[in-house]
N, C-alpha and C positions, 0 to 999 in steps of 0.2 A: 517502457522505452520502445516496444518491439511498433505502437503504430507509430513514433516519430522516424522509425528506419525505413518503414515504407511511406511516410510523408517525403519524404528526404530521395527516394531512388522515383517517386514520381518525374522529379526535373534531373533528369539523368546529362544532360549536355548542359547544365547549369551548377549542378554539385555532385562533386565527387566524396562520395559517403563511405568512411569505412568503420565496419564495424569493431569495437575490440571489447575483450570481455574478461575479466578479472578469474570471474570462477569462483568467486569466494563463496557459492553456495551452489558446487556440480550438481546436486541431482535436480533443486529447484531451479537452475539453470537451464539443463540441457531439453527437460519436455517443453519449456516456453520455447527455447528455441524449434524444436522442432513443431510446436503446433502452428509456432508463424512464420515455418520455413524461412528461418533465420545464420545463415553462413556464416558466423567472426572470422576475420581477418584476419586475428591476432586474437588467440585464445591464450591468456598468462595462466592458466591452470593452478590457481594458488593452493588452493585448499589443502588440511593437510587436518589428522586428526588430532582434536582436542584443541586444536589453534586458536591463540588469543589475539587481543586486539595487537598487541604488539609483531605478533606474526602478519597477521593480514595485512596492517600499516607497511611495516619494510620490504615485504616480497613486491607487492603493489605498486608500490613505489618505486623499486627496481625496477619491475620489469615494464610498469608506463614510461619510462625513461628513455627505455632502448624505443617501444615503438616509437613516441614522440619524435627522439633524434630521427626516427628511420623516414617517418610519415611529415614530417613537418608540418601539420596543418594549418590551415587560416584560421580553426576554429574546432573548441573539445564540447562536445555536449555532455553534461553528466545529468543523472535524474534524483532527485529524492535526497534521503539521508542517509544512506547505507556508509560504511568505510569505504569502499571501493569508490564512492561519489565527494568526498573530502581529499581522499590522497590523489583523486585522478587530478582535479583541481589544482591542488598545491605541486604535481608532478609537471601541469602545462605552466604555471605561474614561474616553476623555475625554471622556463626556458623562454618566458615570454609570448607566451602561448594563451590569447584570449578565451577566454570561457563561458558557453550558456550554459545556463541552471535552470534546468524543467524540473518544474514542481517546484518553485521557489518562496520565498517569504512565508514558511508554516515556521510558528514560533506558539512554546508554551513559558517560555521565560525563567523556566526553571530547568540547568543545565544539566541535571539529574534527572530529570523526567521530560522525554522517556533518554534513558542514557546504554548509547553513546548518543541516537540521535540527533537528541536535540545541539550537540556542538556540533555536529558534523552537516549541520546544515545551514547554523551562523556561521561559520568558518567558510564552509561551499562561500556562500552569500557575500562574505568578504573579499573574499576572489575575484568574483563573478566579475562580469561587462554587460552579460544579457543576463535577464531574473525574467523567466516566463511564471510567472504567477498564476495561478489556479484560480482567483478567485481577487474579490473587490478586496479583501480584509488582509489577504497575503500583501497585494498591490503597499496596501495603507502602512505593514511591518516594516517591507521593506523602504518607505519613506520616511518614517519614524526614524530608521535608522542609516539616514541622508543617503542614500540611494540617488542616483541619477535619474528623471521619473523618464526621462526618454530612453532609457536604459532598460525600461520597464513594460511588459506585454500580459495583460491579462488574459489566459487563453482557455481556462478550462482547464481540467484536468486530463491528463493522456487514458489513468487509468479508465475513465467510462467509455473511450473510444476503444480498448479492449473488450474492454465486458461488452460495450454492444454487439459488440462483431463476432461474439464466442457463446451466448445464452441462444440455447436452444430448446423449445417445446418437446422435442420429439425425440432428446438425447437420452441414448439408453447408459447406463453404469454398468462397468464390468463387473464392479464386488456384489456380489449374489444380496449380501447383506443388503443394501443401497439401492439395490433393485427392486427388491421388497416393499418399502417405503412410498406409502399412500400418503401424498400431501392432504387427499381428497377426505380422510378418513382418520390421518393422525396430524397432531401437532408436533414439529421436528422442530428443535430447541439446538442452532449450528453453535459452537461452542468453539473459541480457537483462545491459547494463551501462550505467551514467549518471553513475555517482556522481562529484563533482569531486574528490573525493581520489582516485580511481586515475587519474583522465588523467595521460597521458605513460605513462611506462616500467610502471608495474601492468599499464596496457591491455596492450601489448605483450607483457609475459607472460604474460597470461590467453590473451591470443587462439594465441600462441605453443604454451598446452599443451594447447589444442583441437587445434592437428596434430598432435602429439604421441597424442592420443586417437584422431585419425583416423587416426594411421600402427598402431595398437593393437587397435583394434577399427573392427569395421564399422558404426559408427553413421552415423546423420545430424543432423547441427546445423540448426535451425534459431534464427535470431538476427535478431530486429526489431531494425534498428539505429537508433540514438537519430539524432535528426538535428543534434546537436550533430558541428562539423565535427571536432572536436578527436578524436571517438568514430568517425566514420566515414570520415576517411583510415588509421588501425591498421588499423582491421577490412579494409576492404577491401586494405592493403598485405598482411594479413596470409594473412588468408583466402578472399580474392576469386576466385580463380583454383582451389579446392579441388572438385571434382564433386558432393559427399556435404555440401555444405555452404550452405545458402539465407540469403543477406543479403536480408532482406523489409524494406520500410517499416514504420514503426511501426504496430501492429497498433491494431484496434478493441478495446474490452473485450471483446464476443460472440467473434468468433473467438480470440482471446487466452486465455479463460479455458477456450472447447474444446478448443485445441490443448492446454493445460497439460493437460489432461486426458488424452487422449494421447499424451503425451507418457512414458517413461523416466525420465529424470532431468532437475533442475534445475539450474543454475548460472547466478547473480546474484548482483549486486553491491542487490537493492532492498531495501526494506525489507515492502513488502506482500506480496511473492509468500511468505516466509517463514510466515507465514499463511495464506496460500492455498493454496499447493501441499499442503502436510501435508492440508487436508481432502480432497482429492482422492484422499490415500494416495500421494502423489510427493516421492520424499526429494529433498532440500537443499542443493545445498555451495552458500556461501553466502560469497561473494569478495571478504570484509573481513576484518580485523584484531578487529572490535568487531561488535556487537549486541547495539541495543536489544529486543532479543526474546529472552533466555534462557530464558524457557517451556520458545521449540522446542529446544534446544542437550538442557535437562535433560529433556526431553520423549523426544529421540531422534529426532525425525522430523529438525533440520539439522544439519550441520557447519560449521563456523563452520574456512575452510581457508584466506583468506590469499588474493591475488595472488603468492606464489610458486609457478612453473609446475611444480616436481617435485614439490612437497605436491598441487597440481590434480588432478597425471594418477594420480599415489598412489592420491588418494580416489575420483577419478573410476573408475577401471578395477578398483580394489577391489570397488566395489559393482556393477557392468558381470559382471564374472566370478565372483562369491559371491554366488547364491541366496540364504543365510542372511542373511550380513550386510543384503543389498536388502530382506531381506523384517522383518529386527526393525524398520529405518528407515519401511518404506511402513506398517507395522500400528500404529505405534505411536500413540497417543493425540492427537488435536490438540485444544492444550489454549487455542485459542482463540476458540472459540463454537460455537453448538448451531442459530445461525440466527435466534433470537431476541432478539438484541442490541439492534435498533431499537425494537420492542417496550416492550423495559424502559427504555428511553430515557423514549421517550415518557412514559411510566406513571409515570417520576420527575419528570419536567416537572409532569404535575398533582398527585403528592403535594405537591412545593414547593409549588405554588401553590394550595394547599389543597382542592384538588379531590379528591384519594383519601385516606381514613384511614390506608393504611399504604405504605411502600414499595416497589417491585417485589422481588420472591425474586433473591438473587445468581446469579450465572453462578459455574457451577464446571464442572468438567471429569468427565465421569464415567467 
């Protein structure tokens, strides 16, 4: 969301922007905010330890409330699937309070994967007035599912307008370990996993055909482990003890998005990096069963492999030892923005609001 805040404070005598922010995840909050020297308005501070969805839902909810009544706005922007992007929705809806949805129309049709997501982004979507869509195929979800198509702006995605604006050649890492790390000379295998459907025994086999890779090939893993306990007793029973393998705290976005850059290959279980990594030119296995993302799947840039560990090391070691196969994956097209996403955001903000005679130009993939 951080370039639609500065798409948004470009027409300063045209829209008055304020920012508000949940908090439902302070520390990966507070360094985006400060790498994109970002100010909330209204910081609800939710967070709270060990907090369920049931906590994030009602404090949320509460306290969007109070800003709404305070702020009255013409209009709520929310982004993506997170909790905080459902109940801000449903907090404007009960006051009558129209709503755009950046990043709209990503559907896997299965309300369990990834969960809670995937409802809290149908439910966003049921809300919505404006559906800024990412892409031709979100567009087509959201008319399946009688959507108003004037209602509808295919822009890209915000997140590549980040990433391009934050990958740097020349970025140094502060962890010595990290520092260390010759793209030039090793193969770095970025490793990230969260999702509640694979806790228990998925985890275990994910992390299981990482040794499997390292008994295979000479790479190095590195893997920001989630600080969910459930995520980081596996990993480290599994992998903790490996030489060639770096269990790091959860990373910042700045180093995170240069490491991906650096990085070989991909394997996650998220739903953003799927996105990202492709504009980098970094293929994908991608450690679900489903995704909302088939762009990249029919794109080429990910593979869509499962939590089963011999499909892992299959694909993993496939593209590891086949130049061709790595290189149709890294070249192929990302078909999901050009960098300009926020941009057209904005630009459809004042057509609605009668401020530009025509709509911004679609996002398509060239």
């Amino acid at each position: 969301m951080a370039p639609v805040v500065k798409a948004l404070a470009a027409y300063p005598t045209e829209i008055a922007a304020k920012v508000v922010v949940t908090a439902q995840h302070r520390e990966m909050l507070d360094q985006v905010l400060a790498l994109f020297a970002i100010t909330p308005d209204h910081d609800l501070n939710i967070m709270a330890p060990e907090q369920t969805l049931y906590d994030v839902t009602t404090r949320a909810l509460n306290g969007l409330k109070t800003v709404m009544e305070k702020e009255r706005p013409d209009l709520v922007l929310v982004h993506g699937d997170t909790t905080t992007t459902f109940v801000a929705s449903l907090a404007a809806f009960y006051q009558q309070i129209p709503v755009g949805h950046v990043e709209a129309g990503l559907r896997t049709r299965n309300k369990y994967s990834p969960y809670p997501e995937e409802m809290n982004r149908k439910l966003t979507g049921a809300l919505a007035d404006l559906h800024f869509a990412p892409t031709d195929i979100a567009r087509d979800n959201l008319l399946a599912e009688g959507v108003d198509p004037r209602a509808i702006f295919v822009t890209g995605n915000t997140v590549i307008d980040a990433l391009l604006a934050t990958v740097r050649p020349d970025y140094q890492f502060q962890d010595p370990a990290l520092a260390r790390l010759d793209p030039a000379t090793q193969e770095i295998l970025l490793v990230t996993t969260h999702r509640r459907e694979n806790l228990g025994e998925p985890l275990r086999q994910i992390y299981l055909a990482l040794r499997t890779i390292l008994e295979q090939r000479p790479v190095v893993v590195v893997f920001p482990v989630h600080k969910n306990p459930a995520v980081r007793r596996v990993a480290v029973e599994v992998l903790g003890d490996h030489p060639r393998v770096h269990l790091v705290e959860p990373m910042d976005y700045l180093p995170f998005v240069n490491l991906m850059a650096r990085a070989k290959l991909v394997l996650t279980d998220s739903g953003g990096l799927q996105e990202e990594a492709p504009a980098l030119g970094k293929p994908v296995l991608v450690l679900r069963d489903t995704t909302e993302r088939p762009e990249a799947v029919t794109a080429g840039t990910v593979q869509l492999v499962g939590t089963n560990a011999e499909a892992i090391v299959t694909a993993a070691c496939r593209l590891l030892a086949d130049p061709e196969a790595y290189t149709v994956m890294a070249n192929a097209v990302n078909p999901y923005g050009d960098g300009q996403a926020a941009a057209r955001i904005a630009h459809a903000v004042l057509f609605r609001h009668g401020r530009r005679s025509t709509p911004p130009t679609a996002f398509h993939p060239v």
